[in-house]
N, CA, C, O and CB atoms as a CASP TS submission, in Angstrom:
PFRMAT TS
TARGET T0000
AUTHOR 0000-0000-0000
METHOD Language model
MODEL 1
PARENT N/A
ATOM      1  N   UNK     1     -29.138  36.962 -38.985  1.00  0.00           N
ATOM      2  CA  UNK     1     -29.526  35.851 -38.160  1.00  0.00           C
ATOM      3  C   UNK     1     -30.734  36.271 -37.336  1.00  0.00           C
ATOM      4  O   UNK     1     -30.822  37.465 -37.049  1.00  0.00           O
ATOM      5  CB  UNK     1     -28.358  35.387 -37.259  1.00  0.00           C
ATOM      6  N   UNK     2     -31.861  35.257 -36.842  1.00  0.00           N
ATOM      7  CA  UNK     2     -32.743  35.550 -35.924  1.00  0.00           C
ATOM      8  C   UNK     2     -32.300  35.153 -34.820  1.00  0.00           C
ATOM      9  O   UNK     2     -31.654  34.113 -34.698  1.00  0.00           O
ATOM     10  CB  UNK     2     -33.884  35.127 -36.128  1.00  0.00           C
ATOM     11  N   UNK     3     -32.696  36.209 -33.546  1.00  0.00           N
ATOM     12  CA  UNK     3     -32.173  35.901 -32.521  1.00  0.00           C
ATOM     13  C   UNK     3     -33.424  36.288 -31.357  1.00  0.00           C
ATOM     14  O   UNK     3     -33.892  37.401 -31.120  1.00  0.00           O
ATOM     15  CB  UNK     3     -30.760  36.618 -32.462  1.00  0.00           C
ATOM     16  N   UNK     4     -33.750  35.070 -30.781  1.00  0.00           N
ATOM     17  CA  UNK     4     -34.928  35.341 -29.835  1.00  0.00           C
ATOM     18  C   UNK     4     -36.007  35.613 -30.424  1.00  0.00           C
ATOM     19  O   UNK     4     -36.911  35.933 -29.653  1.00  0.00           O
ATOM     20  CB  UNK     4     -34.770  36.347 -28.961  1.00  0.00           C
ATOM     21  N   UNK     5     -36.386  35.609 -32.031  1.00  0.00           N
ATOM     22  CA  UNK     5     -37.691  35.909 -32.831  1.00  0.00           C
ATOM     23  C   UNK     5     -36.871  37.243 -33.526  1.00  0.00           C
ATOM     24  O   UNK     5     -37.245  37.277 -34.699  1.00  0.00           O
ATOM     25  CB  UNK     5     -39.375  36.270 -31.751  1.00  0.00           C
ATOM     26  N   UNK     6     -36.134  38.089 -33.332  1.00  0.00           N
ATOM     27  CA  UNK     6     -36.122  39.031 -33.996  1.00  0.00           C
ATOM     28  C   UNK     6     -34.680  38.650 -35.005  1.00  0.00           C
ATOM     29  O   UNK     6     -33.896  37.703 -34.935  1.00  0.00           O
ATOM     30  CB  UNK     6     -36.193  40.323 -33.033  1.00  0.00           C
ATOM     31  N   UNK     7     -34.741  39.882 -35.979  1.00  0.00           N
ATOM     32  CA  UNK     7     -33.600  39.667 -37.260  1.00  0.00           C
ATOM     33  C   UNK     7     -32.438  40.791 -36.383  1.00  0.00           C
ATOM     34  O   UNK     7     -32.726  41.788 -35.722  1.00  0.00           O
ATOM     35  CB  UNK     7     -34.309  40.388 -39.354  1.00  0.00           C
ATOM     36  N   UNK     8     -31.243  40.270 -36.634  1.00  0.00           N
ATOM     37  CA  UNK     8     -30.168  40.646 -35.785  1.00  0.00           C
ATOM     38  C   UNK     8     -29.137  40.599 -36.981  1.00  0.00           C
ATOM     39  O   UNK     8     -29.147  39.605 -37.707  1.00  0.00           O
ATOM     40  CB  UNK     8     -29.876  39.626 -34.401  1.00  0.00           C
ATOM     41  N   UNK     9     -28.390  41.465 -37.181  1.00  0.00           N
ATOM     42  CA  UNK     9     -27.043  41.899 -37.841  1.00  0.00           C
ATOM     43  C   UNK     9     -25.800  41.030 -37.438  1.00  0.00           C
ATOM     44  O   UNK     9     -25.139  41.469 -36.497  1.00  0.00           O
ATOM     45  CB  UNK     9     -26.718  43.408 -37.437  1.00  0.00           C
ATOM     46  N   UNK    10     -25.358  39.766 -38.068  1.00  0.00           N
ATOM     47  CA  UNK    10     -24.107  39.123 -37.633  1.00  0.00           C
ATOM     48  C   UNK    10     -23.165  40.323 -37.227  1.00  0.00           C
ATOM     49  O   UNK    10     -22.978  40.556 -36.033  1.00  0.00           O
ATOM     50  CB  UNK    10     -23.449  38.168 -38.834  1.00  0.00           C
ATOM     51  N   UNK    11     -22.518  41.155 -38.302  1.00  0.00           N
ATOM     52  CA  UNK    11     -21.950  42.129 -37.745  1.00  0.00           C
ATOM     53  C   UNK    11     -20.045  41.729 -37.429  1.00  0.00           C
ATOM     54  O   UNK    11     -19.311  41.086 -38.180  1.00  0.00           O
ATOM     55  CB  UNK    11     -22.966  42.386 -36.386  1.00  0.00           C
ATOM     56  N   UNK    12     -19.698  42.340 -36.153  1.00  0.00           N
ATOM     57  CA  UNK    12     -18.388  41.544 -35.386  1.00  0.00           C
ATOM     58  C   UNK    12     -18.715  40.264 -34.815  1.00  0.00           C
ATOM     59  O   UNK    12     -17.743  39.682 -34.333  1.00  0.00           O
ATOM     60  CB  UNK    12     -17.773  42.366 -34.131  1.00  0.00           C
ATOM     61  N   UNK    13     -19.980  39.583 -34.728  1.00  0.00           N
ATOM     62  CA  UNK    13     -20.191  38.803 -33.650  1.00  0.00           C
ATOM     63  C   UNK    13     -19.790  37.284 -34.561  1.00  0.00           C
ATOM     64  O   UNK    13     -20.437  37.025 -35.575  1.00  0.00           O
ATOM     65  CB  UNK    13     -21.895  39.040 -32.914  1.00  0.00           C
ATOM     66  N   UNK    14     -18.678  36.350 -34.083  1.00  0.00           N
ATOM     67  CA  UNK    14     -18.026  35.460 -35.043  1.00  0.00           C
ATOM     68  C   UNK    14     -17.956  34.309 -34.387  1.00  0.00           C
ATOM     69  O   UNK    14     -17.278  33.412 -34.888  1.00  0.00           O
ATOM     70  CB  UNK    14     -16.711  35.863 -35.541  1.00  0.00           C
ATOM     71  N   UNK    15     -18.611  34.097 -33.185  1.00  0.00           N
ATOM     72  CA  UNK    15     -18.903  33.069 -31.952  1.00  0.00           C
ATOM     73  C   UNK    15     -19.843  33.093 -31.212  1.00  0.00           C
ATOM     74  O   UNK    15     -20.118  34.244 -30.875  1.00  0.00           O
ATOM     75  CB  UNK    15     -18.100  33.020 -31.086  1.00  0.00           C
ATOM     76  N   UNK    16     -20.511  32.298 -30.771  1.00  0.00           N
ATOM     77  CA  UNK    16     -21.755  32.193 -29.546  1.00  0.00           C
ATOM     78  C   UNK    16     -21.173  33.478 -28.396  1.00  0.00           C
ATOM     79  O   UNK    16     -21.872  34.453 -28.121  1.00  0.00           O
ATOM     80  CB  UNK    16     -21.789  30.188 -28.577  1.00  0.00           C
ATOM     81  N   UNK    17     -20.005  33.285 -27.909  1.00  0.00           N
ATOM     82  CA  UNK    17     -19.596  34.064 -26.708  1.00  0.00           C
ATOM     83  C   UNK    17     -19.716  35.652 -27.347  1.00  0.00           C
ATOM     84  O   UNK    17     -19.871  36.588 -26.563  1.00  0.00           O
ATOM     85  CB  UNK    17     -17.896  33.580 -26.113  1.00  0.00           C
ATOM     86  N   UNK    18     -19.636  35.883 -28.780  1.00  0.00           N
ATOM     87  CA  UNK    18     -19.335  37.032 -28.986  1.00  0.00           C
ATOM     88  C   UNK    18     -21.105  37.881 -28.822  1.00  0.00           C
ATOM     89  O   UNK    18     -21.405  39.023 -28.474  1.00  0.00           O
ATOM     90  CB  UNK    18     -18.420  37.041 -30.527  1.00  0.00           C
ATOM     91  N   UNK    19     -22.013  36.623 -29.279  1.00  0.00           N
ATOM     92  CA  UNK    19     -23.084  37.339 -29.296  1.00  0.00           C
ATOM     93  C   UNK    19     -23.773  37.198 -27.714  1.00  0.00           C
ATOM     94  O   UNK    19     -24.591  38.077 -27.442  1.00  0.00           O
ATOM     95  CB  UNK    19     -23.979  36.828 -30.536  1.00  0.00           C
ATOM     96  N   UNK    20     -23.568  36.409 -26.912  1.00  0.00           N
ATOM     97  CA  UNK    20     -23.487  36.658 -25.309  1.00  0.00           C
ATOM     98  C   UNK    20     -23.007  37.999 -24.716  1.00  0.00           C
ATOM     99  O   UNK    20     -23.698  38.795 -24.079  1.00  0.00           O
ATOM    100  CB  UNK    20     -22.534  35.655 -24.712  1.00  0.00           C
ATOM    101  N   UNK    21     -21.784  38.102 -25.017  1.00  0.00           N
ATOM    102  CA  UNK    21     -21.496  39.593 -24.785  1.00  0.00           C
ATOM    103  C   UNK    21     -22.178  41.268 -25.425  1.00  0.00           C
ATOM    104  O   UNK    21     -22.104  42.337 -24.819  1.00  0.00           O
ATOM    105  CB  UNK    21     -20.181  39.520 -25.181  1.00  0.00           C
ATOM    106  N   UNK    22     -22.729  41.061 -26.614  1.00  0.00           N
ATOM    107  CA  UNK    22     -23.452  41.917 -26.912  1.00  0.00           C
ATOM    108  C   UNK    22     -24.478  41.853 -26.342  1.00  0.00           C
ATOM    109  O   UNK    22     -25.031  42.936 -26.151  1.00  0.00           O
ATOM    110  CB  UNK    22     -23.580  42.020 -27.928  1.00  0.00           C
ATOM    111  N   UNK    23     -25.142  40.662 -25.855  1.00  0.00           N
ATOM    112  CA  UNK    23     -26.495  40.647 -25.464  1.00  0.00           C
ATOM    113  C   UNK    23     -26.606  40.988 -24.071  1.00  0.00           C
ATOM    114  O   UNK    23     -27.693  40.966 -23.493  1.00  0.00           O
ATOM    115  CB  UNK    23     -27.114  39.383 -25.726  1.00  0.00           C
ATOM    116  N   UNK    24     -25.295  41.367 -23.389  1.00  0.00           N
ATOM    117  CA  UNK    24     -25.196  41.581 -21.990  1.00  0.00           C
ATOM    118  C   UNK    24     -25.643  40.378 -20.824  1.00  0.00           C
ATOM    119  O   UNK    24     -26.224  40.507 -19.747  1.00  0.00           O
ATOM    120  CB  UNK    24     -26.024  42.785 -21.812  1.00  0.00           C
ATOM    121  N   UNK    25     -25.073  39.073 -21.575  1.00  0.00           N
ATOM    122  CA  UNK    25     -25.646  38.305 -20.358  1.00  0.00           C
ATOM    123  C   UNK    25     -24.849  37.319 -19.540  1.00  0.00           C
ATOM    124  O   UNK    25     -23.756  37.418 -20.099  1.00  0.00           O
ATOM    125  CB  UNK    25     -26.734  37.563 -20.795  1.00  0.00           C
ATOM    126  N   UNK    26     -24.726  36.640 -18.802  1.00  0.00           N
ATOM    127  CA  UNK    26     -24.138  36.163 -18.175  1.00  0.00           C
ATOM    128  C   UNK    26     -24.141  34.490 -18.220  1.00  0.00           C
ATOM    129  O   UNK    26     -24.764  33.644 -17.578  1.00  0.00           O
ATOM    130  CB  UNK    26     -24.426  36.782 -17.222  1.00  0.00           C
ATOM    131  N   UNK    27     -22.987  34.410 -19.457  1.00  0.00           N
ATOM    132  CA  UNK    27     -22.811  33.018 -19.895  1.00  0.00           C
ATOM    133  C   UNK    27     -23.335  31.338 -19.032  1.00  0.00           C
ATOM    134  O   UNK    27     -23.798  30.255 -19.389  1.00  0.00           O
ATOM    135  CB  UNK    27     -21.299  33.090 -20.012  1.00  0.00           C
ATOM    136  N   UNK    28     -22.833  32.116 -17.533  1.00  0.00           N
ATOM    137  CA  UNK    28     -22.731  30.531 -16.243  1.00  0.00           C
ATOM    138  C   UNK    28     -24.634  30.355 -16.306  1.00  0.00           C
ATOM    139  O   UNK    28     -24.970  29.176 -16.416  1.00  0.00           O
ATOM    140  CB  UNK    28     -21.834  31.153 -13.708  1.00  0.00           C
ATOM    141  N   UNK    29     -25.606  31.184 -16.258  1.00  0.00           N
ATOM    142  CA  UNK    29     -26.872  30.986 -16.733  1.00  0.00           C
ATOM    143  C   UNK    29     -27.410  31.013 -18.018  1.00  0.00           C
ATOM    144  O   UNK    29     -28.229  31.814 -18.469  1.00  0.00           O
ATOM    145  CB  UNK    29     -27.456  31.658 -16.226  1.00  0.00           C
ATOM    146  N   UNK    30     -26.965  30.225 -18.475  1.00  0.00           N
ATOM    147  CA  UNK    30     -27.407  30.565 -20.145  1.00  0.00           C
ATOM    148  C   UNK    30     -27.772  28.611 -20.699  1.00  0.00           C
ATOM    149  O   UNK    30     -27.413  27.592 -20.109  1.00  0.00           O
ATOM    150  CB  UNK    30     -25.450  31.602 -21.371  1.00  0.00           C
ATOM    151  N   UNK    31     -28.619  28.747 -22.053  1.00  0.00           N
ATOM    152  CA  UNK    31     -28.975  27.994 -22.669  1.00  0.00           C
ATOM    153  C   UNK    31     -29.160  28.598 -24.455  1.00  0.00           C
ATOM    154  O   UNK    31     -30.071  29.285 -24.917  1.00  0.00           O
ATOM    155  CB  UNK    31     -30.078  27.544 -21.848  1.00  0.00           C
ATOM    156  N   UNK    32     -28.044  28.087 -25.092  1.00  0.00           N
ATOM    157  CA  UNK    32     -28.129  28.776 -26.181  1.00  0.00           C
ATOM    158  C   UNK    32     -28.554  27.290 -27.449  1.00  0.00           C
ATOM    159  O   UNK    32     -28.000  26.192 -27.511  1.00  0.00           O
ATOM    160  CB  UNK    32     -26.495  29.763 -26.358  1.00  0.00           C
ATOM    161  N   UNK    33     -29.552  27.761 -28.190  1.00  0.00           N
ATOM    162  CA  UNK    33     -30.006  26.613 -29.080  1.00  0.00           C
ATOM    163  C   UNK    33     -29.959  27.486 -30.728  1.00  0.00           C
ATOM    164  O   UNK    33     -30.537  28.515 -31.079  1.00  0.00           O
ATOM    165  CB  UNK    33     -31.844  25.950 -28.495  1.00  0.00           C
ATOM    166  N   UNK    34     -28.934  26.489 -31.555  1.00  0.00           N
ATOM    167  CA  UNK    34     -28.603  27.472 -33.143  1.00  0.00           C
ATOM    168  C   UNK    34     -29.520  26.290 -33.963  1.00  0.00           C
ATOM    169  O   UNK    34     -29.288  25.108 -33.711  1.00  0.00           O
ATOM    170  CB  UNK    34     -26.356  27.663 -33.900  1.00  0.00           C
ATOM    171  N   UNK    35     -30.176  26.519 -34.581  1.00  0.00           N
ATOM    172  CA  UNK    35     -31.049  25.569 -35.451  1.00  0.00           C
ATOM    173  C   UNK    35     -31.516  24.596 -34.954  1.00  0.00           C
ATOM    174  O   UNK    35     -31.452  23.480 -35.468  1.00  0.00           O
ATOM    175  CB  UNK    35     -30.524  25.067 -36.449  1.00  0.00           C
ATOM    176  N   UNK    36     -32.079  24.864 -33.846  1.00  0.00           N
ATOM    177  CA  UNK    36     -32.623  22.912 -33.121  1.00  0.00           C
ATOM    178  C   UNK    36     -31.519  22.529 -32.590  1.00  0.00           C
ATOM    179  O   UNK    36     -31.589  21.301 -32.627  1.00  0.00           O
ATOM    180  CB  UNK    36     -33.087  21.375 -34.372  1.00  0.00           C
ATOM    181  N   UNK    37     -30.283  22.896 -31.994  1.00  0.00           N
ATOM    182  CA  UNK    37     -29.599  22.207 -31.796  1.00  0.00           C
ATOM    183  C   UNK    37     -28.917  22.748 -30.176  1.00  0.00           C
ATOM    184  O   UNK    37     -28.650  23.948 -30.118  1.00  0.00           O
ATOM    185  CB  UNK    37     -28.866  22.091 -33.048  1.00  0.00           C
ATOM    186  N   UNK    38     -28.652  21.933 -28.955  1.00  0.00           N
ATOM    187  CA  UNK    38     -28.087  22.574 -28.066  1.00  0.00           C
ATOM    188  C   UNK    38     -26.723  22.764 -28.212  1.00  0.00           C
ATOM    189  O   UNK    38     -26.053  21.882 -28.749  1.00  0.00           O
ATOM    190  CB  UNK    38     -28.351  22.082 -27.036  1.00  0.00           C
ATOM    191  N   UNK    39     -26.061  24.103 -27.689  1.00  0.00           N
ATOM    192  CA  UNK    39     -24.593  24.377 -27.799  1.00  0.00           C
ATOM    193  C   UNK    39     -24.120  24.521 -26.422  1.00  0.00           C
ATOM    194  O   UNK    39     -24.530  25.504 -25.805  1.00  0.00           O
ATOM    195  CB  UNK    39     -24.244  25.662 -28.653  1.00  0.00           C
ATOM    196  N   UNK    40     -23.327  23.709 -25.836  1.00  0.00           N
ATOM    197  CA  UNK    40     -22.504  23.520 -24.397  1.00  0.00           C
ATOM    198  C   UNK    40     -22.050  24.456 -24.126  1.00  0.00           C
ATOM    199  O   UNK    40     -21.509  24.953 -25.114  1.00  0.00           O
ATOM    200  CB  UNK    40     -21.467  22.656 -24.226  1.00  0.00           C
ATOM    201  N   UNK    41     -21.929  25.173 -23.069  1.00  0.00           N
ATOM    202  CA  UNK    41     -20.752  26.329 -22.949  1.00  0.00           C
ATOM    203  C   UNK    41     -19.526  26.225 -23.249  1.00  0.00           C
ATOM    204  O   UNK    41     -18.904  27.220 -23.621  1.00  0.00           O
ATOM    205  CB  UNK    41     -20.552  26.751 -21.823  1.00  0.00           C
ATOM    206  N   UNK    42     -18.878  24.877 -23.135  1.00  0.00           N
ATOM    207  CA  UNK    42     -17.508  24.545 -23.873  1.00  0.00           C
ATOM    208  C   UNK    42     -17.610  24.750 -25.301  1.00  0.00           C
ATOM    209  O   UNK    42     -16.706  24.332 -26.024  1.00  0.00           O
ATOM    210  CB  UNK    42     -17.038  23.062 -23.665  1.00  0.00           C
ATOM    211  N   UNK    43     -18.519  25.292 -25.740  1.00  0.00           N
ATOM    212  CA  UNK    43     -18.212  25.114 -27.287  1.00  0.00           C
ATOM    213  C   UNK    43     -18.558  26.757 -27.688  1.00  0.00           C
ATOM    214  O   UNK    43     -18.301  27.138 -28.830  1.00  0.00           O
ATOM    215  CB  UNK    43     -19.372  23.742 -28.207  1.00  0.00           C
ATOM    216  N   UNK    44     -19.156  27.702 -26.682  1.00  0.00           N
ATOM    217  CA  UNK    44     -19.464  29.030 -27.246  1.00  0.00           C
ATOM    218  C   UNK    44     -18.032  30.074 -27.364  1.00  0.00           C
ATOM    219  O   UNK    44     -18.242  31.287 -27.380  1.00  0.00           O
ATOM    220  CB  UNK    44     -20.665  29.712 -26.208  1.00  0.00           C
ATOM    221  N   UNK    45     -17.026  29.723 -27.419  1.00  0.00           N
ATOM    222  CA  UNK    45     -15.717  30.490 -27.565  1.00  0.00           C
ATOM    223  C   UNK    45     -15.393  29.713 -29.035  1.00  0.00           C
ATOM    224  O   UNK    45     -14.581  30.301 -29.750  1.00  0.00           O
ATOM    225  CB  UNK    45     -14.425  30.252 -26.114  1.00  0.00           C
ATOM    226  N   UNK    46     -15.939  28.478 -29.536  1.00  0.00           N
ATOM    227  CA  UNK    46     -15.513  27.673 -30.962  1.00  0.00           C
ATOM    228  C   UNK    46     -17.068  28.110 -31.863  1.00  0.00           C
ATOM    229  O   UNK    46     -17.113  28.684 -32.951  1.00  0.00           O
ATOM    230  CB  UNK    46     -15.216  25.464 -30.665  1.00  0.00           C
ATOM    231  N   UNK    47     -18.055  27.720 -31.169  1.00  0.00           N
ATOM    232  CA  UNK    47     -18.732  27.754 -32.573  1.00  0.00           C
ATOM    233  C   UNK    47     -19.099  28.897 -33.302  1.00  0.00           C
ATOM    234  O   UNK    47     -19.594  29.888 -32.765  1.00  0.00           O
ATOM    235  CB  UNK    47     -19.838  27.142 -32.533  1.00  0.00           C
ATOM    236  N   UNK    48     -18.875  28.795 -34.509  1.00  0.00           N
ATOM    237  CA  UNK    48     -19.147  30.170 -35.533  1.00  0.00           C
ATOM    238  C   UNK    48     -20.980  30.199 -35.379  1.00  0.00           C
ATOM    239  O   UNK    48     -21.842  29.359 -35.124  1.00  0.00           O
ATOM    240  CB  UNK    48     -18.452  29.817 -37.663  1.00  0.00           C
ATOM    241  N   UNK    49     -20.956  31.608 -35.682  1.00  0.00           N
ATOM    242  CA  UNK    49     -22.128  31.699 -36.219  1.00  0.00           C
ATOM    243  C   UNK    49     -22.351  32.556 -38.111  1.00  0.00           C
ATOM    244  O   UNK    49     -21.694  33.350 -38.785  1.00  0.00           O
ATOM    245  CB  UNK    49     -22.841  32.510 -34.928  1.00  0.00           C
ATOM    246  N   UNK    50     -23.541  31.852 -38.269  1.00  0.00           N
ATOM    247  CA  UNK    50     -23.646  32.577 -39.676  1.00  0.00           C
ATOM    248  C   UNK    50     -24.572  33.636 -39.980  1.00  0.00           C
ATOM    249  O   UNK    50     -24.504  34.541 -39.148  1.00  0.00           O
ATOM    250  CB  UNK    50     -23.944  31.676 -40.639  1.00  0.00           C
ATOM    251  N   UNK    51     -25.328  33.806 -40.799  1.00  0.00           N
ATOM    252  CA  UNK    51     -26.306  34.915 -41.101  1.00  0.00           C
ATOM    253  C   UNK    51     -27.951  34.144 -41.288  1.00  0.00           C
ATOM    254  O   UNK    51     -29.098  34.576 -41.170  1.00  0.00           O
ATOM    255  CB  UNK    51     -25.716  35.780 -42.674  1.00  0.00           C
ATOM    256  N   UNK    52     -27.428  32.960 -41.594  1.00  0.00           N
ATOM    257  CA  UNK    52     -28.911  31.959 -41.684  1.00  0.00           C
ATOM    258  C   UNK    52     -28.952  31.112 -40.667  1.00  0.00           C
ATOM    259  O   UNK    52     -29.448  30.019 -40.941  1.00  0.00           O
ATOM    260  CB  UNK    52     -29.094  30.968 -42.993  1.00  0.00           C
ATOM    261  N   UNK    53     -28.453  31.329 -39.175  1.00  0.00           N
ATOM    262  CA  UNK    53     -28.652  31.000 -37.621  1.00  0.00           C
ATOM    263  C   UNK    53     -30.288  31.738 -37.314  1.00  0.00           C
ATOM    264  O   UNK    53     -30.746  32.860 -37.526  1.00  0.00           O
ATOM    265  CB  UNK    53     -27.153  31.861 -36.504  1.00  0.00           C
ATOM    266  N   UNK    54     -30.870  30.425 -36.693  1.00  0.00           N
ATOM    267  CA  UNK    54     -31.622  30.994 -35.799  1.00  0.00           C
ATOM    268  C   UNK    54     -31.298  30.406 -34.471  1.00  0.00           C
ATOM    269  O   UNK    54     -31.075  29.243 -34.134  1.00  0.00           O
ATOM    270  CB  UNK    54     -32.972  30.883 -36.158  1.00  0.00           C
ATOM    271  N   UNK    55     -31.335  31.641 -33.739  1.00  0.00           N
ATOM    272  CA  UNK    55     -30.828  31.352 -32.561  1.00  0.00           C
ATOM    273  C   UNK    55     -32.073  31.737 -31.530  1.00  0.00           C
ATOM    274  O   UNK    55     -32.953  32.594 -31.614  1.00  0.00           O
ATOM    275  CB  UNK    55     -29.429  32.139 -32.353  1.00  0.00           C
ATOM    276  N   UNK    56     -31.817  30.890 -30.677  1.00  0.00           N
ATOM    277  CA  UNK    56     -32.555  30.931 -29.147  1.00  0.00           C
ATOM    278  C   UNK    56     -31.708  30.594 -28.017  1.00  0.00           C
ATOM    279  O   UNK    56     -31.070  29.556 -27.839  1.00  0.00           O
ATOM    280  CB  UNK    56     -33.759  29.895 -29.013  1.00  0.00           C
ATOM    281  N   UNK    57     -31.831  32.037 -26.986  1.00  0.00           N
ATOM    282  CA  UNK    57     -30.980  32.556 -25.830  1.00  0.00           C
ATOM    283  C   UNK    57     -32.129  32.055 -24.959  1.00  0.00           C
ATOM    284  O   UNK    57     -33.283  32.357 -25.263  1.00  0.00           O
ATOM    285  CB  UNK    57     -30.476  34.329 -25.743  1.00  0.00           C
ATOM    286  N   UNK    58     -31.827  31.192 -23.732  1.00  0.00           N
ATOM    287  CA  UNK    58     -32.442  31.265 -22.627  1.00  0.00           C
ATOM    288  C   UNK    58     -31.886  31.363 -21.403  1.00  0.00           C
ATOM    289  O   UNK    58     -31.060  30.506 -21.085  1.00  0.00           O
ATOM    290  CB  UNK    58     -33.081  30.456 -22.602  1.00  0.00           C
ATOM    291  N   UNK    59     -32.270  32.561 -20.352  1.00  0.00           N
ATOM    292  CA  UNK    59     -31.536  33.037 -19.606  1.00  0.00           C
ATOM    293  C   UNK    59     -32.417  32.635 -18.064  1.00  0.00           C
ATOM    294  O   UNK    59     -33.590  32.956 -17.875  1.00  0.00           O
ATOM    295  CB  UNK    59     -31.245  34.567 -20.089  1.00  0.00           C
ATOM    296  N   UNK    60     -31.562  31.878 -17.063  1.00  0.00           N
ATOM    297  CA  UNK    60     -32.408  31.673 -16.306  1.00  0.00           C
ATOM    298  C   UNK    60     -31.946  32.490 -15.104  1.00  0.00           C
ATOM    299  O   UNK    60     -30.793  32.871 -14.901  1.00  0.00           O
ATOM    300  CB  UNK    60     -32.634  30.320 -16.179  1.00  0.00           C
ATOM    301  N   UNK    61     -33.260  32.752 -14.161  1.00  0.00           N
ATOM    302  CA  UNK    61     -33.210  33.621 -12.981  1.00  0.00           C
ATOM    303  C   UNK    61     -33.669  32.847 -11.850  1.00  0.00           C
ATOM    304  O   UNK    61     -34.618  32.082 -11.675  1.00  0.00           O
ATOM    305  CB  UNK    61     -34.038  34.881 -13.133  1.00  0.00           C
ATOM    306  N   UNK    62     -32.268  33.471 -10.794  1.00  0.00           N
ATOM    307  CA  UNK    62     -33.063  32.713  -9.347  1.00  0.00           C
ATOM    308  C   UNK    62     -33.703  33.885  -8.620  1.00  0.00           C
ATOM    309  O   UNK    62     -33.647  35.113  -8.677  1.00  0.00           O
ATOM    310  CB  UNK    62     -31.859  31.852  -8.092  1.00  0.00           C
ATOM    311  N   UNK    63     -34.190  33.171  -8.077  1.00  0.00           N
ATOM    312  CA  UNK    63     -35.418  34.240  -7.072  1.00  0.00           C
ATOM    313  C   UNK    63     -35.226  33.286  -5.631  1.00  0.00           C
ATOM    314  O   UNK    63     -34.511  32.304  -5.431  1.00  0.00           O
ATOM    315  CB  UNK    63     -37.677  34.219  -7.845  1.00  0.00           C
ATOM    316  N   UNK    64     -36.385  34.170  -4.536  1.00  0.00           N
ATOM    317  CA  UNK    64     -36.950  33.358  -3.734  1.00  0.00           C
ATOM    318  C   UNK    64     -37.723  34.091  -3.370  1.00  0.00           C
ATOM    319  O   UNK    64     -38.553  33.746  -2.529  1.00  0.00           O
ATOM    320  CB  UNK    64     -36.339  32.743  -2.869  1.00  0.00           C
TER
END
């Protein structure tokens, strides 16, 4: 699967949440998009992922 532009090893990772956790990030800021498509946080513990996912992680930061 591509993930963020690069080629990434499905591997153990068998859910959105699973590849959140490898990626070290913190789900409550997150925006995850699998083929053009947005995925809710209610749905990253259900949806599978495959090997022909492209995925885009967007992680947002507060500042001041």
């Amino acid at each position: 699967m591509i993930v963020n532009g690069k080629k990434m090893e499905l591997g153990n990772k068998k859910v959105v949440s699973d590849l959140i956790k490898e990626l070290n990030l913190n789900s409550d800021r997150l925006v995850v998009e699998i083929d053009k498509e947005i995925i809710t946080k209610e749905d990253f513990e259900n949806r599978e992922l495959k090997e022909s996912n492209i995925i885009e992680v967007i992680s947002f930061v507060g500042g001041g």
